[in-house]
PDB file of N, CA, C, O and CB in Angstrom:
ATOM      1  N   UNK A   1     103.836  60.824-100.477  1.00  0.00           N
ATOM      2  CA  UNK A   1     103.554  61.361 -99.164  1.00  0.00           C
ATOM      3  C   UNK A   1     103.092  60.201 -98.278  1.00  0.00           C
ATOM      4  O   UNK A   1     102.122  59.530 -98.630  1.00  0.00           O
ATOM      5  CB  UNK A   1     102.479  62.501 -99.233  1.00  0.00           C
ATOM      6  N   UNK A   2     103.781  59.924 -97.082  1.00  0.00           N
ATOM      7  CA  UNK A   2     103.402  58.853 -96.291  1.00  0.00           C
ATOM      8  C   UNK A   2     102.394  59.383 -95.582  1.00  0.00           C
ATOM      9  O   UNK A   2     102.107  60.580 -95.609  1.00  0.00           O
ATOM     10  CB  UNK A   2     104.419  58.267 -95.478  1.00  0.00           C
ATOM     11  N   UNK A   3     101.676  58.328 -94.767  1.00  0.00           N
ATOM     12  CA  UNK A   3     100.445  58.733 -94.202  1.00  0.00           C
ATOM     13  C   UNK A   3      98.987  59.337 -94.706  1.00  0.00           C
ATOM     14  O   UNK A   3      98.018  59.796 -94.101  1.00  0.00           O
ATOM     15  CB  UNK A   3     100.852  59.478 -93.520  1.00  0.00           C
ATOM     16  N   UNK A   4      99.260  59.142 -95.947  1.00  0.00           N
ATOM     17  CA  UNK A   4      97.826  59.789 -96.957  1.00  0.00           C
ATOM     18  C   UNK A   4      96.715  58.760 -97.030  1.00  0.00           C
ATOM     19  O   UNK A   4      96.777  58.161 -98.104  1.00  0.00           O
ATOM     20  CB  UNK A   4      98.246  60.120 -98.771  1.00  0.00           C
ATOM     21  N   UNK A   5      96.017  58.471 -96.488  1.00  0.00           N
ATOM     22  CA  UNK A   5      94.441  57.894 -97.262  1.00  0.00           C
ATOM     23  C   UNK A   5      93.608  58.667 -98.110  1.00  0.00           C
ATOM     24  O   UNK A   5      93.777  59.873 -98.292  1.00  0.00           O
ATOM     25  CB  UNK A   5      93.362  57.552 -96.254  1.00  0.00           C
ATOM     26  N   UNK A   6      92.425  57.774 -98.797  1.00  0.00           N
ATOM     27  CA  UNK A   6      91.887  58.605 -99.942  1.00  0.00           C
ATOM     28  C   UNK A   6      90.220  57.671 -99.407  1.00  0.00           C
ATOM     29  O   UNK A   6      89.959  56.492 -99.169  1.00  0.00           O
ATOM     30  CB  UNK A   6      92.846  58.302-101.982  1.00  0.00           C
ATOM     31  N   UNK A   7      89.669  58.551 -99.408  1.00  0.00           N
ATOM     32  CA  UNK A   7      87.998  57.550 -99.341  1.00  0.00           C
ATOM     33  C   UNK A   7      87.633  58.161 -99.994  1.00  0.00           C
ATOM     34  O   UNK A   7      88.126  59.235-100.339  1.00  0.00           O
ATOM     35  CB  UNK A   7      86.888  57.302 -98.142  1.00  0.00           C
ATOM     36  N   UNK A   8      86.128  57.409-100.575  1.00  0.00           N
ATOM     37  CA  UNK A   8      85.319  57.942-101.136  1.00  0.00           C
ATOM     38  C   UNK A   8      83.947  57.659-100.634  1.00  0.00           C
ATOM     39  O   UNK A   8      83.568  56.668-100.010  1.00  0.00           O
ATOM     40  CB  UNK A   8      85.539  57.712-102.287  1.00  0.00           C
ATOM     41  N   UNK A   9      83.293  58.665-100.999  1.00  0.00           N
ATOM     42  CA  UNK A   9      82.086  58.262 -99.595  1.00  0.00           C
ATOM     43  C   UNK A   9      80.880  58.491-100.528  1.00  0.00           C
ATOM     44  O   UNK A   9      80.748  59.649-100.925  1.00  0.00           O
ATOM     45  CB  UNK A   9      82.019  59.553 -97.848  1.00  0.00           C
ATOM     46  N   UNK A  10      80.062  57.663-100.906  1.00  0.00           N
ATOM     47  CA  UNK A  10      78.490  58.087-101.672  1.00  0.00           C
ATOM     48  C   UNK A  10      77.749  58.176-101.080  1.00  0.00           C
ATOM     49  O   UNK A  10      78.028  57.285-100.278  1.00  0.00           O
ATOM     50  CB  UNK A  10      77.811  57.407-102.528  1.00  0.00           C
ATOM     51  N   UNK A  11      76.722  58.659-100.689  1.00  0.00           N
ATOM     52  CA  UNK A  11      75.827  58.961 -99.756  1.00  0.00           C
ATOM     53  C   UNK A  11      74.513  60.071-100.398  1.00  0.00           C
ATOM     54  O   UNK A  11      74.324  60.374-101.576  1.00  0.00           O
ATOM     55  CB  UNK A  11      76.747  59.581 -98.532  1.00  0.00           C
ATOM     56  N   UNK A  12      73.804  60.478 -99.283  1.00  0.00           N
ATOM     57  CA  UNK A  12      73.251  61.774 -99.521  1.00  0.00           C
ATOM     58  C   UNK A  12      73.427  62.962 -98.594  1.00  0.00           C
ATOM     59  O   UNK A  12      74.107  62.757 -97.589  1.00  0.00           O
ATOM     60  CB  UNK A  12      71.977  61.592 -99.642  1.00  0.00           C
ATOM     61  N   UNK A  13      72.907  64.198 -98.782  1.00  0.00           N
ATOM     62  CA  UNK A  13      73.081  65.358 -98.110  1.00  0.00           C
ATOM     63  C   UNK A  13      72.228  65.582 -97.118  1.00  0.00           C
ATOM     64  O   UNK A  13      71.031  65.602 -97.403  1.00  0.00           O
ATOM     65  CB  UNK A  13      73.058  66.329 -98.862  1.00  0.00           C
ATOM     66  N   UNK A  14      72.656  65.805 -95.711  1.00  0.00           N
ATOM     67  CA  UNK A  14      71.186  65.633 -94.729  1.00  0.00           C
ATOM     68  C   UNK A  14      70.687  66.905 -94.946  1.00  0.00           C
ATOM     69  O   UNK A  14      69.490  67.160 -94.812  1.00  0.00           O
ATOM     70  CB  UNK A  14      71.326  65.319 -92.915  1.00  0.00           C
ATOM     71  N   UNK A  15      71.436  67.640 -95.238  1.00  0.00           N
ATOM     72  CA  UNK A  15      71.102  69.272 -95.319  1.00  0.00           C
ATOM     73  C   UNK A  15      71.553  70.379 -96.294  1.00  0.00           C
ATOM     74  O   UNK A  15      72.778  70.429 -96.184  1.00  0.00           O
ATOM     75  CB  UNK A  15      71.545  69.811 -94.193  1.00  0.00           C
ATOM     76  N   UNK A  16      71.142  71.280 -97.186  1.00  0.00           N
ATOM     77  CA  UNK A  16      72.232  72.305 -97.914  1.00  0.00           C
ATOM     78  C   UNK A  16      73.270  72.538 -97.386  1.00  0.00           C
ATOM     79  O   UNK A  16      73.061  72.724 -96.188  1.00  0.00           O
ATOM     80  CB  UNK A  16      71.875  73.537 -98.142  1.00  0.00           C
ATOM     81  N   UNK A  17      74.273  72.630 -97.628  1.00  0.00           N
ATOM     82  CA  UNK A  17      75.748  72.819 -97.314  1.00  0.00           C
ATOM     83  C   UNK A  17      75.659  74.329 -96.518  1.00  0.00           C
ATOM     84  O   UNK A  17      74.843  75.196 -96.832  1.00  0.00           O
ATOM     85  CB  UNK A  17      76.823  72.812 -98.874  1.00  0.00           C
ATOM     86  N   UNK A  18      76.778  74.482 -95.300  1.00  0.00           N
ATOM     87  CA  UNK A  18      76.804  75.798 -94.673  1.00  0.00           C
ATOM     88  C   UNK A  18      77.948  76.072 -95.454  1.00  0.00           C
ATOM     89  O   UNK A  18      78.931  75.398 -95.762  1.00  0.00           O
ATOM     90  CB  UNK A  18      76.899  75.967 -93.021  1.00  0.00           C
ATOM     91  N   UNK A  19      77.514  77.436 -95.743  1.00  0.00           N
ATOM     92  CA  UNK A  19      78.827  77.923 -96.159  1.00  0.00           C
ATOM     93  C   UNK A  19      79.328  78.934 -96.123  1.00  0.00           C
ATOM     94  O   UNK A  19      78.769  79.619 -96.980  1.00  0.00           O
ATOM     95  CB  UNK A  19      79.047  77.802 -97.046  1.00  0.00           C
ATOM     96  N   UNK A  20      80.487  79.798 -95.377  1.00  0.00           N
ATOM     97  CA  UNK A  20      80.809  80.946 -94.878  1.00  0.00           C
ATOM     98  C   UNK A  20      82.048  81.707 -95.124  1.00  0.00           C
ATOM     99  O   UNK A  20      83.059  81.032 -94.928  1.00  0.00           O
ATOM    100  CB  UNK A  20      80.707  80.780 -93.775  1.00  0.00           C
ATOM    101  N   UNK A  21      82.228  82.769 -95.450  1.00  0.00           N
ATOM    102  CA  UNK A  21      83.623  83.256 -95.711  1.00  0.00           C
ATOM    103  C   UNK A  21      84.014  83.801 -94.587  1.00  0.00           C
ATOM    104  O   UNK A  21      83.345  84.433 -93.770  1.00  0.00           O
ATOM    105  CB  UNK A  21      83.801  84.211 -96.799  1.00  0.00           C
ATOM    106  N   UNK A  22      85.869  83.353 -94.574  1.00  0.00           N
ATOM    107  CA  UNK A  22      86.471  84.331 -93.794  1.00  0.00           C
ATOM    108  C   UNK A  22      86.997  85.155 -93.774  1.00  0.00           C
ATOM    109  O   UNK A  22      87.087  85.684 -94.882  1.00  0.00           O
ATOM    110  CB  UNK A  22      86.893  84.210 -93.352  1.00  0.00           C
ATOM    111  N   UNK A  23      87.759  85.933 -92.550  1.00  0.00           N
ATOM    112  CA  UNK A  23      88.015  87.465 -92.978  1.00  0.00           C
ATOM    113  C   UNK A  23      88.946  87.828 -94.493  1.00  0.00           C
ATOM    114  O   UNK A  23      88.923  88.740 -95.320  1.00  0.00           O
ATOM    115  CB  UNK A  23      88.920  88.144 -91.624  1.00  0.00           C
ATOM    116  N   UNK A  24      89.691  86.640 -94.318  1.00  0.00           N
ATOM    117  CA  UNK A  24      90.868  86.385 -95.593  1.00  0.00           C
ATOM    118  C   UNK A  24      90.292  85.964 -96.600  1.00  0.00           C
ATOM    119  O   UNK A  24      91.014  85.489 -97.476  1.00  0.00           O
ATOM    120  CB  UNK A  24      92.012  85.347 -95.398  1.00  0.00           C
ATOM    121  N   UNK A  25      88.597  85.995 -96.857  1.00  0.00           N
ATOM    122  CA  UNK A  25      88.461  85.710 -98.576  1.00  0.00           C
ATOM    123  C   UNK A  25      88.240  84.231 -98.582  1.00  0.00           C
ATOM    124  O   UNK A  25      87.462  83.878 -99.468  1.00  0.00           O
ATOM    125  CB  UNK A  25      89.984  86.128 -99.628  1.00  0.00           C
ATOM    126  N   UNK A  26      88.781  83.138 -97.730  1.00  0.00           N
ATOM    127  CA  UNK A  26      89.022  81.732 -98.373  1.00  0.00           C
ATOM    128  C   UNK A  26      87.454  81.406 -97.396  1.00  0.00           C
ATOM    129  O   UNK A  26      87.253  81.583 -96.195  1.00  0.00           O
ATOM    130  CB  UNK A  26      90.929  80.659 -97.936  1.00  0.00           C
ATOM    131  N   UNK A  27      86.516  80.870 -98.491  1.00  0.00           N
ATOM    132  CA  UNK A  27      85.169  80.235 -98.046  1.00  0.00           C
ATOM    133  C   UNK A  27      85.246  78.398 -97.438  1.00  0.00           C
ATOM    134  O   UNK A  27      85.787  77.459 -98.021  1.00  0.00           O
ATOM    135  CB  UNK A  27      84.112  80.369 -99.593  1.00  0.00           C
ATOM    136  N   UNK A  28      84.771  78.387 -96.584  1.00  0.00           N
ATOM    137  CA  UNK A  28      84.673  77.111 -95.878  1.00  0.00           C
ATOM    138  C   UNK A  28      83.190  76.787 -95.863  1.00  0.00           C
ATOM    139  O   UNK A  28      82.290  77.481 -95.392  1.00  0.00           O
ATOM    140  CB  UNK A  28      85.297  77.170 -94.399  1.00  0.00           C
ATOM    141  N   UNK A  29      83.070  75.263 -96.640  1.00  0.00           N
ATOM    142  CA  UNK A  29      81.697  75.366 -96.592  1.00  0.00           C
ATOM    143  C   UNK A  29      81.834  73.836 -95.395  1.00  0.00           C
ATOM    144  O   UNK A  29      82.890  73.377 -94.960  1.00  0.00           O
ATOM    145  CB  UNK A  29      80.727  75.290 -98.428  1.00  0.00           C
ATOM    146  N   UNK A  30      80.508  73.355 -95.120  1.00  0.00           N
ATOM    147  CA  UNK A  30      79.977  72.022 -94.040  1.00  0.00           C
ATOM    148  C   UNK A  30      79.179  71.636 -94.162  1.00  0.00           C
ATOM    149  O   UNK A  30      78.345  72.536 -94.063  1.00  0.00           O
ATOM    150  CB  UNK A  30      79.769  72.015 -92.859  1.00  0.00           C
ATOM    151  N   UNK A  31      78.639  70.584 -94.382  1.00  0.00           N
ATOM    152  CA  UNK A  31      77.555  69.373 -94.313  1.00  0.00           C
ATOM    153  C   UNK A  31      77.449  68.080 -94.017  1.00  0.00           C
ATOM    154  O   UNK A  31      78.471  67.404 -94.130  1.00  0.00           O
ATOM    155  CB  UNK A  31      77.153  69.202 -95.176  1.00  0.00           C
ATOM    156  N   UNK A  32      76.221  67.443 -93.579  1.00  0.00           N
ATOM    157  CA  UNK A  32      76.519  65.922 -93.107  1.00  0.00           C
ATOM    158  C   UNK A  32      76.135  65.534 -94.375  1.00  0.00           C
ATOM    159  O   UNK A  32      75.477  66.079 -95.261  1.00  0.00           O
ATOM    160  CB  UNK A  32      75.666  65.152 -91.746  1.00  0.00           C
ATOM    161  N   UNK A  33      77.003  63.884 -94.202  1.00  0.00           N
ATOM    162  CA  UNK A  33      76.268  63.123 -95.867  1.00  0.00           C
ATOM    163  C   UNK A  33      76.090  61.513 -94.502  1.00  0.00           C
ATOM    164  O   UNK A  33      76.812  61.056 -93.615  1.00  0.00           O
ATOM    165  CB  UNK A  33      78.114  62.804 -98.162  1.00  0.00           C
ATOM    166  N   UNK A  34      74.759  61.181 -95.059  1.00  0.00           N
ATOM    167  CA  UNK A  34      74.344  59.551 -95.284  1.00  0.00           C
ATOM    168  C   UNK A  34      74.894  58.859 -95.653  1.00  0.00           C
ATOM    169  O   UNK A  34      74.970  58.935 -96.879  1.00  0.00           O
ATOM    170  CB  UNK A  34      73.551  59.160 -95.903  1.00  0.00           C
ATOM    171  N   UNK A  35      75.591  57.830 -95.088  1.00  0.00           N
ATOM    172  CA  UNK A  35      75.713  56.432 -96.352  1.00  0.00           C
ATOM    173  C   UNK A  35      75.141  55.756 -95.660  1.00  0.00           C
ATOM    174  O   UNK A  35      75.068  56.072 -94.472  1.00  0.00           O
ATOM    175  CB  UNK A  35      77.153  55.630 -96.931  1.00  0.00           C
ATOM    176  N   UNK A  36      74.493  54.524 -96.152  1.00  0.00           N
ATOM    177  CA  UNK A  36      73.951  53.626 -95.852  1.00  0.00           C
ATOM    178  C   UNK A  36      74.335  51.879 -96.318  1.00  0.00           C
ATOM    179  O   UNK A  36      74.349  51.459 -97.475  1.00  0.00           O
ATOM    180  CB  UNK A  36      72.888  54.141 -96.182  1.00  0.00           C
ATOM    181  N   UNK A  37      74.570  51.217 -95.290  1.00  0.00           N
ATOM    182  CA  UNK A  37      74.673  49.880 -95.509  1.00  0.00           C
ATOM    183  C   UNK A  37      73.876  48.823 -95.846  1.00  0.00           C
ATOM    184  O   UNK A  37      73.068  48.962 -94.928  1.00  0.00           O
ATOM    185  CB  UNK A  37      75.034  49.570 -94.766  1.00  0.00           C
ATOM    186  N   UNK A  38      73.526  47.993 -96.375  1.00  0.00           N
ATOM    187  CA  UNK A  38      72.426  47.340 -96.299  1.00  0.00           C
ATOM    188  C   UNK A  38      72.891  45.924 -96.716  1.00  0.00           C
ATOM    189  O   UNK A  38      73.599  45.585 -97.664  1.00  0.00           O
ATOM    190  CB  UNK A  38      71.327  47.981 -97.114  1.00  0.00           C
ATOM    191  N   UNK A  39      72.062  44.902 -95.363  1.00  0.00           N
ATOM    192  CA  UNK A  39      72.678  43.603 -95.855  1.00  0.00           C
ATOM    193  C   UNK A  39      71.236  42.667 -95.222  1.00  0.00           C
ATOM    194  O   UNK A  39      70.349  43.071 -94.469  1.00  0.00           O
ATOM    195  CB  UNK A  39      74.556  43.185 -95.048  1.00  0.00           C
ATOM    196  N   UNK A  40      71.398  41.433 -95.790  1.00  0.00           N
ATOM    197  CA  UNK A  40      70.438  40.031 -94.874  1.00  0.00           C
ATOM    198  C   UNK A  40      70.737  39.581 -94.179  1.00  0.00           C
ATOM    199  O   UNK A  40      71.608  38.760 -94.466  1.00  0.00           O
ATOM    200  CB  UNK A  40      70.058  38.931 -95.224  1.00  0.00           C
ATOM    201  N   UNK A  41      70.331  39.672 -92.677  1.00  0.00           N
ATOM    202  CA  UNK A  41      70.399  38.902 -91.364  1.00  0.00           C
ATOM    203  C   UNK A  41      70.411  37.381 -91.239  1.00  0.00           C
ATOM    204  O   UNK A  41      69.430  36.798 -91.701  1.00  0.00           O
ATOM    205  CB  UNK A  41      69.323  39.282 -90.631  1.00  0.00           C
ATOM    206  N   UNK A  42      71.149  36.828 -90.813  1.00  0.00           N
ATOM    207  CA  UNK A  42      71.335  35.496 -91.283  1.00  0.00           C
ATOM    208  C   UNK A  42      70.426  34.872 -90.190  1.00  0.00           C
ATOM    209  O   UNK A  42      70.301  33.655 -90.323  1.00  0.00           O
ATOM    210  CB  UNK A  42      72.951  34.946 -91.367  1.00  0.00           C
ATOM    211  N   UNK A  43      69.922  35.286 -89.395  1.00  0.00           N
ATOM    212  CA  UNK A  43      69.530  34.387 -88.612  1.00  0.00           C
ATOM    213  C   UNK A  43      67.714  34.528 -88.722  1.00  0.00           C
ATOM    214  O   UNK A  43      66.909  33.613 -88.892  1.00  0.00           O
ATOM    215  CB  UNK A  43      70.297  34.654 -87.126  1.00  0.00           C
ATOM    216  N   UNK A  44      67.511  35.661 -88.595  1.00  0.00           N
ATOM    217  CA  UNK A  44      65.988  36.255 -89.181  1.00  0.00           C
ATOM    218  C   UNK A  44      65.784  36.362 -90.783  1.00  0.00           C
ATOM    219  O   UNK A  44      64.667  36.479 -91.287  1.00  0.00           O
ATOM    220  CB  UNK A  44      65.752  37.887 -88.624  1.00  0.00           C
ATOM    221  N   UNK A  45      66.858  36.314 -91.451  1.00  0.00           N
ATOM    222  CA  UNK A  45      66.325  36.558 -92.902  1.00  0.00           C
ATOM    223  C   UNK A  45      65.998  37.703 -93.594  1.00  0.00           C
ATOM    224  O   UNK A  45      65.862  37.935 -94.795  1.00  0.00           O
ATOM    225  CB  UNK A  45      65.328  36.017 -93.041  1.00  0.00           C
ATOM    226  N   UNK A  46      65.856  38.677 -92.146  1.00  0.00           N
ATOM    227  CA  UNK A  46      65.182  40.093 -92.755  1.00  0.00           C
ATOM    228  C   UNK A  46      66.388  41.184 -93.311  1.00  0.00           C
ATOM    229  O   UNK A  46      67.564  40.885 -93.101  1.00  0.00           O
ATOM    230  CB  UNK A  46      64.218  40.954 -91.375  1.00  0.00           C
ATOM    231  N   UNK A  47      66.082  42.351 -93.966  1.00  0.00           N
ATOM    232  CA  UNK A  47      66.659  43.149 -94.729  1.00  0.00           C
ATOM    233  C   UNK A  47      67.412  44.148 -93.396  1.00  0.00           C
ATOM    234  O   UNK A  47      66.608  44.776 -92.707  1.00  0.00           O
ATOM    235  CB  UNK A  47      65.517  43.846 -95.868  1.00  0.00           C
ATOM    236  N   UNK A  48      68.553  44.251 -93.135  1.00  0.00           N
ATOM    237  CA  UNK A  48      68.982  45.700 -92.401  1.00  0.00           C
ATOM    238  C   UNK A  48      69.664  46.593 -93.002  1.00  0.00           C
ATOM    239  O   UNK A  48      70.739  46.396 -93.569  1.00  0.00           O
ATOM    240  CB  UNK A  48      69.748  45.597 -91.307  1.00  0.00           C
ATOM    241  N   UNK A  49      69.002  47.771 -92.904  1.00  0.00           N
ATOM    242  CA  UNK A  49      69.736  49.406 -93.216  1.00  0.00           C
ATOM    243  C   UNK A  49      70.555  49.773 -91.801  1.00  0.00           C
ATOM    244  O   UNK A  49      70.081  49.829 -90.667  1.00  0.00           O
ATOM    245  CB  UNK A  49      68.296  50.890 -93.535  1.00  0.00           C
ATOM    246  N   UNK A  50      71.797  49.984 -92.187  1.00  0.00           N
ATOM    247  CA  UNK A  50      72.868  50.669 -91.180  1.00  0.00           C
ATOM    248  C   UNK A  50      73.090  51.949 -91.738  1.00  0.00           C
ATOM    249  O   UNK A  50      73.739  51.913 -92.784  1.00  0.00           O
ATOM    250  CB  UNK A  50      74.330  49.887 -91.017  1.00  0.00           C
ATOM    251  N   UNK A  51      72.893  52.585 -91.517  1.00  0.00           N
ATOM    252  CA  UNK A  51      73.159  54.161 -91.815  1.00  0.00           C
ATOM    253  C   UNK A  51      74.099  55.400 -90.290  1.00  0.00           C
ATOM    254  O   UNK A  51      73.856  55.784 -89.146  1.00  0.00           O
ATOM    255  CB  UNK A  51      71.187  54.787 -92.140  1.00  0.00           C
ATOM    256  N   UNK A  52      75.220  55.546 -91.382  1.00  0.00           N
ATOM    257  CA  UNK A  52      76.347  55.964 -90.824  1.00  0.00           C
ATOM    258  C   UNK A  52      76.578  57.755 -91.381  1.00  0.00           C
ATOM    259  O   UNK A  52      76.915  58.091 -92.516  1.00  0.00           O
ATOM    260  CB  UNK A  52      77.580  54.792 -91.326  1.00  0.00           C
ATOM    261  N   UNK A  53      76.266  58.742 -90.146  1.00  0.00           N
ATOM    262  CA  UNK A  53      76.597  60.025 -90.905  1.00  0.00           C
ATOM    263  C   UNK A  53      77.869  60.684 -90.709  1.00  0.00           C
ATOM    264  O   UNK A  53      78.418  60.905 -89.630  1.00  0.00           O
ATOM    265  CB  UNK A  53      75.659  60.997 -90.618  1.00  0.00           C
ATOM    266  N   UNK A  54      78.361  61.031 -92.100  1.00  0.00           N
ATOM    267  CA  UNK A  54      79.719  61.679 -91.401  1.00  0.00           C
ATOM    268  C   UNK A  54      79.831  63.233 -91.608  1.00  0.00           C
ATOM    269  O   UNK A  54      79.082  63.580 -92.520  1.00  0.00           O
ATOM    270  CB  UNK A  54      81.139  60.998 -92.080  1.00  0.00           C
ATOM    271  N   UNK A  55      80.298  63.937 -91.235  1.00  0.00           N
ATOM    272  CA  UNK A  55      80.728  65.752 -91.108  1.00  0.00           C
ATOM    273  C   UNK A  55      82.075  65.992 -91.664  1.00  0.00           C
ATOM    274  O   UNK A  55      83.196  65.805 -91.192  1.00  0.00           O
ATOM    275  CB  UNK A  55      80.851  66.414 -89.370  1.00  0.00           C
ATOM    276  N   UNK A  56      81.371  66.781 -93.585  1.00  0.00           N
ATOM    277  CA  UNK A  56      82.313  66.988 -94.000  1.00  0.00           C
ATOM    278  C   UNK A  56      82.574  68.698 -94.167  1.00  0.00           C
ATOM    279  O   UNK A  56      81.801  69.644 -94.317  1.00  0.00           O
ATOM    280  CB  UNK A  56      82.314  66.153 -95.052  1.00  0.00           C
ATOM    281  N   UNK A  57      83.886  68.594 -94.075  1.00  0.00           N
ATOM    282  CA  UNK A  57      84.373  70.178 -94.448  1.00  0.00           C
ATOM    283  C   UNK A  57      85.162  70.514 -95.450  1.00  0.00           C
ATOM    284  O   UNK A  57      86.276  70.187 -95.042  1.00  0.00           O
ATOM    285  CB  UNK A  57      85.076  70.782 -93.486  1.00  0.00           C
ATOM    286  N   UNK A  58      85.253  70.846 -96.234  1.00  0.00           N
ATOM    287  CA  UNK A  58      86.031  71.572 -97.350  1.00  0.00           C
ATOM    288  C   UNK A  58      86.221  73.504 -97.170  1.00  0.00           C
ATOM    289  O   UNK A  58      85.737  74.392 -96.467  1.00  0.00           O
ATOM    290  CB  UNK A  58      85.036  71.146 -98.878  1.00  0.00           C
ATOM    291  N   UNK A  59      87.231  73.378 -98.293  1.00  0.00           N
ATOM    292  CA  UNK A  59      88.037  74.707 -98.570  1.00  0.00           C
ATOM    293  C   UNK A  59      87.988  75.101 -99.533  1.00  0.00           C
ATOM    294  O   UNK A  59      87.989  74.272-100.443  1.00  0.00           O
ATOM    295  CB  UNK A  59      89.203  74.790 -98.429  1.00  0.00           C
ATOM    296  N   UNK A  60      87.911  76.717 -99.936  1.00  0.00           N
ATOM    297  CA  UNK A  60      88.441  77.773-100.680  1.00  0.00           C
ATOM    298  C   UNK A  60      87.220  77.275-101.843  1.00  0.00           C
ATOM    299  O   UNK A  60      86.002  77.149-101.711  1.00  0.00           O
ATOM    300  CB  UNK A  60      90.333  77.754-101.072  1.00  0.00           C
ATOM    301  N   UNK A  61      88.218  77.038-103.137  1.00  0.00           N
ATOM    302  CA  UNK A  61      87.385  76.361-104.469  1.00  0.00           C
ATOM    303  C   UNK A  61      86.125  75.347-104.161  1.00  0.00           C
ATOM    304  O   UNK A  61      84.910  75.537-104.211  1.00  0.00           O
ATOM    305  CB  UNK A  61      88.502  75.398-105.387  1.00  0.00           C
ATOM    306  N   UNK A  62      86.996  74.068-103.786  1.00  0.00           N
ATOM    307  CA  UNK A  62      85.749  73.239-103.600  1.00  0.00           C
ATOM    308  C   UNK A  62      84.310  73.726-102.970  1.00  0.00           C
ATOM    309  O   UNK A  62      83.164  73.484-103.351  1.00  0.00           O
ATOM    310  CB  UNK A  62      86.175  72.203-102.785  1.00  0.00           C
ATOM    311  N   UNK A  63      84.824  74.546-101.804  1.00  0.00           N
ATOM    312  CA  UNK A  63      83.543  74.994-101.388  1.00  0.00           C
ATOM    313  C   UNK A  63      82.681  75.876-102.087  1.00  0.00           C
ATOM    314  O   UNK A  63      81.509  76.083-101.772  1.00  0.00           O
ATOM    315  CB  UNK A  63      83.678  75.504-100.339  1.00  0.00           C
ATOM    316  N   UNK A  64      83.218  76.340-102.943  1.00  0.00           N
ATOM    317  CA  UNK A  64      82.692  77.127-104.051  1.00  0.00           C
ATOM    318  C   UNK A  64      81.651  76.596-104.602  1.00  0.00           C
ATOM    319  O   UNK A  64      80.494  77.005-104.703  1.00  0.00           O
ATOM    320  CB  UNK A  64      83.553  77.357-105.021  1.00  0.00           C
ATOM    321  N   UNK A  65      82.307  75.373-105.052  1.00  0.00           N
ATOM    322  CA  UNK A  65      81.457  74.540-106.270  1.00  0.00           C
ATOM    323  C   UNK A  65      80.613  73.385-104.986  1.00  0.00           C
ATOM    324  O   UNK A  65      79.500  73.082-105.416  1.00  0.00           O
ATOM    325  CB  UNK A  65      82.873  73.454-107.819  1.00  0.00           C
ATOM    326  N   UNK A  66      80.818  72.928-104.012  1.00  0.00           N
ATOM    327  CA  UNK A  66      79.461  72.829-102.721  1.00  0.00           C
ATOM    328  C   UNK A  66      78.341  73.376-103.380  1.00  0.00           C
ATOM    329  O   UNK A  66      77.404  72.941-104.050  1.00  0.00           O
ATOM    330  CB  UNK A  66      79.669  73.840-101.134  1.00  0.00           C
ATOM    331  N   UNK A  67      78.924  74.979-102.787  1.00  0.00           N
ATOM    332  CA  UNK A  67      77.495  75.785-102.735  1.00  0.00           C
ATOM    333  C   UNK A  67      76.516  76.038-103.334  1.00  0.00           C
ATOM    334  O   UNK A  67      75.344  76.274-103.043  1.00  0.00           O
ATOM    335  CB  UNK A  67      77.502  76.635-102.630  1.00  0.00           C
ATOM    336  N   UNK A  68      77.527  75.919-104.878  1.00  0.00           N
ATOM    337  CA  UNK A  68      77.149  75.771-106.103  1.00  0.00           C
ATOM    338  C   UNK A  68      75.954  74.733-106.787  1.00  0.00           C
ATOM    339  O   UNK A  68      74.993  74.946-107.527  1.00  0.00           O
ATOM    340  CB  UNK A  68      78.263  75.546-106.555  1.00  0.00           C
ATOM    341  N   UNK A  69      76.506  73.538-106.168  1.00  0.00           N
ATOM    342  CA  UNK A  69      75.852  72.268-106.768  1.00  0.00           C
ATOM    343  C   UNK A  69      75.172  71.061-105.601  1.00  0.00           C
ATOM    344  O   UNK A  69      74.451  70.150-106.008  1.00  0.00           O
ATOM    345  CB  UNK A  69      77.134  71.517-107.696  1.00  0.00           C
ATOM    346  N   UNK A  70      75.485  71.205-104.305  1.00  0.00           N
ATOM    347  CA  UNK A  70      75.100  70.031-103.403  1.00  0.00           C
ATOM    348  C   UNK A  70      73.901  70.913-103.242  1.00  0.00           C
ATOM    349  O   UNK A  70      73.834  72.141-103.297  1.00  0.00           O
ATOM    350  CB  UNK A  70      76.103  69.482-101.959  1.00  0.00           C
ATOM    351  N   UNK A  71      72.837  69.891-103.001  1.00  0.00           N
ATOM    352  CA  UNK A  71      71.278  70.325-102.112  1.00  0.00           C
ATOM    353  C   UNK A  71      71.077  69.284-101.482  1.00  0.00           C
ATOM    354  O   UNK A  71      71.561  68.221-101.871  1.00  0.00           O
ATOM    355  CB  UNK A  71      69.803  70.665-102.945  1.00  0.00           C
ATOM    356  N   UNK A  72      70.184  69.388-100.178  1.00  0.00           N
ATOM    357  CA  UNK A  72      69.744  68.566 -99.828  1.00  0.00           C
ATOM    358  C   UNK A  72      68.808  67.439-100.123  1.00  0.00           C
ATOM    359  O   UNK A  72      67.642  67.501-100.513  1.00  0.00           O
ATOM    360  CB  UNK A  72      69.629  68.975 -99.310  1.00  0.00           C
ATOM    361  N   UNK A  73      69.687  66.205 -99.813  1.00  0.00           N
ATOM    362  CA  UNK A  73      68.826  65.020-100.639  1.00  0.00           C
ATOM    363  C   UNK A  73      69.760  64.303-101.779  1.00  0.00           C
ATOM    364  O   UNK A  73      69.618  63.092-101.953  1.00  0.00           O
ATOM    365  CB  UNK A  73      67.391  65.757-101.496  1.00  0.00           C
ATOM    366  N   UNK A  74      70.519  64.887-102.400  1.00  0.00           N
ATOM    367  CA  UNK A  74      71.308  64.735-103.870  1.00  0.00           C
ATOM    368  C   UNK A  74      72.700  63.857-103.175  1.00  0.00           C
ATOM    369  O   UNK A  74      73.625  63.494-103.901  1.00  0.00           O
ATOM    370  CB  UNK A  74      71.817  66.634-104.800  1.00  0.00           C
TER     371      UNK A  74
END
């Protein structure tokens, strides 16, 4: 399939996952996750945290197992 990327993102959970069914049965769950960068400033020496949040959504199953297993913090 052309046009496919794949990431993988480690992070943490800013919040328990939302998660809601629709009229058709298929559950959609949502949450932000943390990642964080961290590197040494070359010019000061000191430590920087970059922290980047992204908004994820999933479907049907997966969101299942979300609801199931993500908490906030993990």
């Amino acid at each position: 399939m052309a046009g496919v990327n794949k990431v993988i993102l480690v992070g943490h959970l800013g919040k328990d996952p939302e998660v809601r069914t629709l009229d058709n049965g298929a559950k959609v769950a949502r949450f932000s996750l943390a990642t964080t960068e961290s590197y040494k400033d070359k010019n000061t020496g000191a430590r920087v945290d970059n922290t980047e949040w992204h908004n994820i959504v999933v479907w049907r199953a997966l969101a299942d197992i979300c609801e199931r297993f993500l908490k906030k913090g993990s």
